[in-house]
C-alpha positions in Angstrom: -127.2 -49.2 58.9 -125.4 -46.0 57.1 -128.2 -43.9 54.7 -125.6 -45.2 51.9 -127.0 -48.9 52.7 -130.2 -48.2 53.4 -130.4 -46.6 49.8 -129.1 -49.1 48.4 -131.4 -51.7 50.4 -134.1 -49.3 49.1 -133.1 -49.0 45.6 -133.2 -53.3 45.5 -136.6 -53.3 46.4 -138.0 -50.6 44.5 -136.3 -52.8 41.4 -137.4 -55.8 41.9 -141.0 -54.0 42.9 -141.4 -52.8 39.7 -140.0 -56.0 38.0 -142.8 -58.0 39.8 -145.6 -56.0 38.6 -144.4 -55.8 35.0 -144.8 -59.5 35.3 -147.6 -59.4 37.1 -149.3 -57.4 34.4 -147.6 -59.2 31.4 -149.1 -62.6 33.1 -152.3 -61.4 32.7 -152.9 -60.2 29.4 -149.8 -61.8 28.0 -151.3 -65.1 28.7 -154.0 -64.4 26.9 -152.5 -63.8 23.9 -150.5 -67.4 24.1 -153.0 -69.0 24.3 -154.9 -67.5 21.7 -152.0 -67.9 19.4 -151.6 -71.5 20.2 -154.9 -72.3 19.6 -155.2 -70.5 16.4 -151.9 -73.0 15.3 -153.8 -76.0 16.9 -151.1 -76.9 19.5 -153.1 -75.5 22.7 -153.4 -79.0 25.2 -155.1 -77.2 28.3 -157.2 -73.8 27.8 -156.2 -70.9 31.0 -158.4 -71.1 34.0 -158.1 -69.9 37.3 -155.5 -72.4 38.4 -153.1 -71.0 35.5 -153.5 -67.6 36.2 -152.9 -68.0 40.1 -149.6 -70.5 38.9 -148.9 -67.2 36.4 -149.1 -64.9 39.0 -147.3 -66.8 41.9 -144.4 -67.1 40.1 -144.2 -63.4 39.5 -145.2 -62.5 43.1 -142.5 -64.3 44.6 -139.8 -62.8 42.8 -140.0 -59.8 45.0 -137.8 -61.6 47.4 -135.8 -63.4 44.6 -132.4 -61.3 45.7 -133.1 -62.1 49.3 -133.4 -65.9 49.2 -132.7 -66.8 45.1 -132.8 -70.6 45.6 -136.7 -70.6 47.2 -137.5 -68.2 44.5 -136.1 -70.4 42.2 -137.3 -73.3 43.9 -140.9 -72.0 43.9 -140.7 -71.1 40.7 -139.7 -73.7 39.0 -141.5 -76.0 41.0 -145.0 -73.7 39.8 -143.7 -73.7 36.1 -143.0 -77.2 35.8 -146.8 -77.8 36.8 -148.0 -75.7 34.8 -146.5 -77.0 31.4 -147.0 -80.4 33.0 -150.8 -79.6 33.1 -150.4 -78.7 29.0 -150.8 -74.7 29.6 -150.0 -72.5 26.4 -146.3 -71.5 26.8 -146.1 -67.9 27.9 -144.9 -65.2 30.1 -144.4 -67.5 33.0 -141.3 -68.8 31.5 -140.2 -65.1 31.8 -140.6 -65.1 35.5 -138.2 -68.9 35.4 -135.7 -67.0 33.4 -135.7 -64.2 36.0 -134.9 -66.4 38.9 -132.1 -68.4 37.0 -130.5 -65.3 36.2 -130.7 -64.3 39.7 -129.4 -67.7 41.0 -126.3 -67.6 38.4 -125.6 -63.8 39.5 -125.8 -64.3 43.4 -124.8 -67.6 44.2 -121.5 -68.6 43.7 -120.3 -70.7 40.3 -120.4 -74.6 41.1 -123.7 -74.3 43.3 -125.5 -72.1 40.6 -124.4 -74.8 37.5 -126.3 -77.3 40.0 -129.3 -75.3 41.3 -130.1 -74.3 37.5 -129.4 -78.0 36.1 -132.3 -79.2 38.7 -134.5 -76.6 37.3 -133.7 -77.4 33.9 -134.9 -80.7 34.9 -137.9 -80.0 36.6 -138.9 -77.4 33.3 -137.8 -80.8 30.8 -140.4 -82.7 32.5 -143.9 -81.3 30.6 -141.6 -82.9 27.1 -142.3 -86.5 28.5 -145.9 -85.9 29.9 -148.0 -88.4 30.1 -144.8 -90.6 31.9 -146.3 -94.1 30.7 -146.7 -93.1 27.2 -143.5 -92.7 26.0 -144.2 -93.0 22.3 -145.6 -89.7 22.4 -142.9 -87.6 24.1 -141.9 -84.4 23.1 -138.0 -84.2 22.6 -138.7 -80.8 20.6 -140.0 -79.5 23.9 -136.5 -79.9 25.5 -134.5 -77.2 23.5 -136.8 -74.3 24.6 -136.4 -75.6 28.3 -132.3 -75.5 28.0 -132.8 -72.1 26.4 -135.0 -70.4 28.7 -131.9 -72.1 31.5 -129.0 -71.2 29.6 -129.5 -67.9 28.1 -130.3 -65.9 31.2 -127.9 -68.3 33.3 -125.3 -67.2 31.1 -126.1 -63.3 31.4 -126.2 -63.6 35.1 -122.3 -65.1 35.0 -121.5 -62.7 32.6 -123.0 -59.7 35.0 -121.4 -61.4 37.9 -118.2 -61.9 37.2 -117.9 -58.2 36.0 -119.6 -56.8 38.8 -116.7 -58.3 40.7 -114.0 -56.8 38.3 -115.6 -53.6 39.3 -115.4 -54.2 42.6 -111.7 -55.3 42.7 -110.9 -52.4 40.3 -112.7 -50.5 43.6 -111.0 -52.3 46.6 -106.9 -51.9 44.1 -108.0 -48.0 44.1 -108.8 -47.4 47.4 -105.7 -49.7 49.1 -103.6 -47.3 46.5 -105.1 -44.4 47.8 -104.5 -45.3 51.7 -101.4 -46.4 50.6 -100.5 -43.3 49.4 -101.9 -41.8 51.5 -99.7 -43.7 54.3 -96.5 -42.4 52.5 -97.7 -39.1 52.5 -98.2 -39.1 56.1 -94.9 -40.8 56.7 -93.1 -38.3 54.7 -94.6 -35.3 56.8 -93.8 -37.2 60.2 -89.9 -37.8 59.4 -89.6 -34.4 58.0 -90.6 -32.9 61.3 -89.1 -35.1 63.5 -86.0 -35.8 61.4 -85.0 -32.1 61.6 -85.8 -32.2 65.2 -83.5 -34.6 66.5 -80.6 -33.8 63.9 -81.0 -30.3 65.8 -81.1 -31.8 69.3 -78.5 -34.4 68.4 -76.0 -31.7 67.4 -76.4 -29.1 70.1 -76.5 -32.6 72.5 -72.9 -33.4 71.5 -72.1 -29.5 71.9 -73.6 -29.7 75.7 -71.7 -33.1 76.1 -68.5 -31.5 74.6 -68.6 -28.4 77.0 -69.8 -29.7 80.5 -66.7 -30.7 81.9 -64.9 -27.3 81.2 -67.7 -24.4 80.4 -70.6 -26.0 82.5 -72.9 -22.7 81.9 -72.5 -22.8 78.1 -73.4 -26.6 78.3 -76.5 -25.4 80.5 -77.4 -22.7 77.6 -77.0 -26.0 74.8 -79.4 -28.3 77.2 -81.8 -25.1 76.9 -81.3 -25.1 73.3 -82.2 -29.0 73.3 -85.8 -28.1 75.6 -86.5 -25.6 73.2 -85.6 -27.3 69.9 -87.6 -30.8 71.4 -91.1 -28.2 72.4 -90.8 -27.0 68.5 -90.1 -30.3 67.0 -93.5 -31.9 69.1 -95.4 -28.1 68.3 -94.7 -28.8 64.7 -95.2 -32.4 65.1 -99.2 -31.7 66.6 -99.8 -29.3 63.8 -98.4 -31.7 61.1 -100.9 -34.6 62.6 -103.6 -32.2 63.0 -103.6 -31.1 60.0 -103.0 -34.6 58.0 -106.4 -35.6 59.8 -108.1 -32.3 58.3 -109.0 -33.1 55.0 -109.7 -29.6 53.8 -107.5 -26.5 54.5 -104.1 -26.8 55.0 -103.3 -23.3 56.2 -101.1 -24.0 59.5 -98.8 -26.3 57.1 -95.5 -24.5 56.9 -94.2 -22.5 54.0 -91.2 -20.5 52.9 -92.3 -18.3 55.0 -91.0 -19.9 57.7 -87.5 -19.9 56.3 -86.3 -17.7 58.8 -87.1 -19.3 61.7 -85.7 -22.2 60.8 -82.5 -20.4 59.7 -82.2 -19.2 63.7 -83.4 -22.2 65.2 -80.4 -24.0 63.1 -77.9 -21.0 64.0 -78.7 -22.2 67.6 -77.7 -25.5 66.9 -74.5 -24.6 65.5 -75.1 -24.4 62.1 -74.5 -21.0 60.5 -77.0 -20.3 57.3 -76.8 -17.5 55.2 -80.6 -16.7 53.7 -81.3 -15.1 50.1 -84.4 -14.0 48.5 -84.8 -12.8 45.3 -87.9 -11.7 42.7 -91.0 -11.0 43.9 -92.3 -13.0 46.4 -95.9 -14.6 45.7 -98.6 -16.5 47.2 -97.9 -19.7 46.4 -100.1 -23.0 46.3 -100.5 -24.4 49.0 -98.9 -27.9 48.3 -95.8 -26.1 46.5 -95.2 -23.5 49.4 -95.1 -27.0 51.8 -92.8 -28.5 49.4 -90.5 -26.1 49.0 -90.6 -25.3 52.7 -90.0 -29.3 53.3 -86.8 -29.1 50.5 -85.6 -26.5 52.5 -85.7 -27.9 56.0 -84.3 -31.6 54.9 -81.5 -30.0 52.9 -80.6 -28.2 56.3 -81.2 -31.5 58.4 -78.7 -33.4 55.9 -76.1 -30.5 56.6 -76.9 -31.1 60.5 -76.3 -34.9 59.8 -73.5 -35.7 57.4 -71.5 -32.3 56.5 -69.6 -32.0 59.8 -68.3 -28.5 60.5 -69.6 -26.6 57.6 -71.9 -23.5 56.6 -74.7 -23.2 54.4 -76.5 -21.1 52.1 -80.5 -21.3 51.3 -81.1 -19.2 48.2 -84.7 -18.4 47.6 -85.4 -17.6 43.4 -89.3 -16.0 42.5 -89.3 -16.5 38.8 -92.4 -15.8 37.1 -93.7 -18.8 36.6 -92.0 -21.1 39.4 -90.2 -20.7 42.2 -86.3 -22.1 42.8 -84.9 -23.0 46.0 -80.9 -23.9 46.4 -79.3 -24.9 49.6 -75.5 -25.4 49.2 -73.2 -25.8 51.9 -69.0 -26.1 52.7 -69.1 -29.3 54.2 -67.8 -32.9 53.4 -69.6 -33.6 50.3 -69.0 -37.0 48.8 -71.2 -39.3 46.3 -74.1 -40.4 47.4 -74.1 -44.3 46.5 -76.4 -45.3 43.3 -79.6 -47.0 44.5 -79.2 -46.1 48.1 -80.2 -41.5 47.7 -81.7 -42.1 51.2 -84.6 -41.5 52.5 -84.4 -37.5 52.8 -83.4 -37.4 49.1 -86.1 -39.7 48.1 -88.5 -37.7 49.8 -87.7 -34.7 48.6 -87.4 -35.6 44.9 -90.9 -37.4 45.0 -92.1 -34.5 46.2 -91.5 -32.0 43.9 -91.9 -34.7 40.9 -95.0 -35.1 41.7 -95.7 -31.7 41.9 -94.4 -31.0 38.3 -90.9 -29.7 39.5 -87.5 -31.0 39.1 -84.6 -31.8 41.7 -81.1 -32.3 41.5 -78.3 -33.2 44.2 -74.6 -33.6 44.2 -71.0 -32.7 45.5 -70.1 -28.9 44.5 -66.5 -30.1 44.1 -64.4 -33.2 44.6 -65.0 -34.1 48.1 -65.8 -30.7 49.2 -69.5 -29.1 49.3 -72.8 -30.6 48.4 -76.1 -28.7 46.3 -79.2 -29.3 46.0 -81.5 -27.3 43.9 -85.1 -27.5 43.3 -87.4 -25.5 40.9 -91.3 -25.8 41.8 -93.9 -24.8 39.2 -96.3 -21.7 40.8 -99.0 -23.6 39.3 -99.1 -27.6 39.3 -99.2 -29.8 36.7 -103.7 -29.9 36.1 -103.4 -33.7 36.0 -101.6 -33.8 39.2 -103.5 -34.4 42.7 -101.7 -32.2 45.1 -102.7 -34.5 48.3 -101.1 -37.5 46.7 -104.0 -38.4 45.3 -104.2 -39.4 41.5 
């Protein structure tokens, strides 16, 4: 059992502890006080003895174990407070002690067999109205509306806790599934980020080594050494991204702009001439908006890799005071990306830096001919964002 549970556990008994001896006490000198009352008013039938007091304080005692095993306790009580109204005892705090195991009954058990665990008590409580059985002229109907009361009123608190108890909890269970599943995304985002840019590199300089074996065998050799060396940094980058997405604290070894360059010659390798610009003043950026801008960058480049065919590109880096932009054109194809199908890349990038507080825009430079996309991150993120994904 976690400590969670078993302070919880604890926290149940030291409740209901304290519940049973207020009872316990409020049976002893409330008792008192009933009867005294209802003999003042000359409606007291039996005066307290011993057998009343150990009925009175039965019926408390054994609601220590009322969450535990509610129908006994209800059971036992019931059974105890029926006799002793039957027996013509001053009404008093042993009703208290029935109320508290109907609530109990109507809060733990579910609907249909609470309705008929608490209509058998009511029955057993309605019993004292027709005491003596064989005289039946003299039977008190009046006594019946304080029973249904003392069944009704706390069976209907204990629905009413019940059923938002369980609101609470679903409210609980829809958080936390939005949670993993955001955090599932998040996760999924980072993994084809990686290895998307991996195998768009090793696909290209593949075709390259496939293109140039049969007539310039050593430069396929150096483009099959390209491939070793681009798969080891895809599965590097790929260990770090998983180690770190299991951290749940720093996430220094996450890539940044930074890392701009190295990415600029591992795509140079693979055939893909980019030309890099910085300008401002570089600053430390967030964490979460250095990644994102890092992960803008490298998909940009991967789409380039993918669809542009022979082309160049440019990755211009902007410090700005308050955000940082990031632009990667290039001289390929271009085209119109179909509306409702942006891809997954695009997606991913644009949900990104949305929910980051940025903006992102994509589209052909030209008819046909060139494709931008530009992406301004704010240096500080929106307050009422959660950087990890997390609202």
């Amino acid at each position: 059992m976690s400590s969670r549970l078993r302070h919880s556990a604890l926290r149940r008994w030291l409740v209901d502890g304290l519940i049973t001896a207020f009872l316990l006490l409020m049976g002893g000198f409330g008792s008192q006080f009933a009867e005294q009352n209802q003999e003042a008013t000359g409606t007291l039938r039996t005066a307290l003895d011993p057998l009343a007091y150990g009925m009175i304080f039965a019926a408390a005692a054994v609601l220590i174990v009322r969450r535990r095993w509610p129908v006994t306790t209800l059971g036992v009580v019931a059974g105890l407070t029926a006799a002793y109204l039957i027996v013509g005892y001053p009404y008093g705090p042993i009703l208290i002690s029935f109320a508290v195991s109907i609530y109990t009954v109507a809060r733990e058990l579910p609907l249909s067999r609470a309705v008929w665990f608490g209509g058998v008590a009511f029955v057993l409580l309605a019993l004292h109205a027709f005491f003596p059985f064989h005289d039946f002229t003299n039977t008190k109907f009046g006594g019946l509306l304080p029973a249904a009361a003392f069944v009704a009123v706390p069976f209907a608190i204990g629905v009413t806790v019940k059923v938002s108890r369980e609101a609470v909890q679903r409210a609980r269970a829809d958080e936390a599934r939005r949670i993993a599943d955001d955090e599932r995304l998040r996760v999924a985002q980072e993994v084809h980020d990686v290895v998307g840019h991996g195998l768009a590199a090793i696909n290209m300089q593949a075709e390259i080594a496939l293109h140039l074996l049969p007539r310039k065998p050593s430069e396929a050799e150096a483009a099959l050494t390209r491939i070793s060396r681009s798969s080891k940094e895809a599965l590097d980058e790929l260990r770090v991204t998983l180690a770190v997405l299991r951290q749940r604290g720093d996430r220094a070894p996450a890539p940044g702009l930074g890392q701009v360059p190295a990415l600029r010659d591992r795509l140079a390798e693979s055939g893909l001439p980019v030309t890099l610009s910085v300008t401002g003043s570089a600053v430390e950026l967030p964490l979460a908006v250095d990644l994102a801008a890092y992960r803008v960058v490298q998909e940009s480049l991967t789409n380039v890799l993918r669809h542009a065919g022979t082309a160049a590109a440019t990755v211009a880096i902007t410090h700005l005071p308050s955000s940082v932009v990031v632009e990667v054109t290039d001289t390929g194809r271009g085209g119109v990306v179909p509306v409702g199908s942006p891809g997954h890349g695009l997606e991913g990038m644009r949900e990104r830096v949305t929910a980051l507080g940025g903006t992102l825009s994509a589209g052909p430079l030209t008819a046909g001919r060139g494709w931008r996309v530009r992406a301004e991150l704010p240096v500080a993120p929106d307050d009422s964002t959660d950087t990890d994904g997390q609202w």
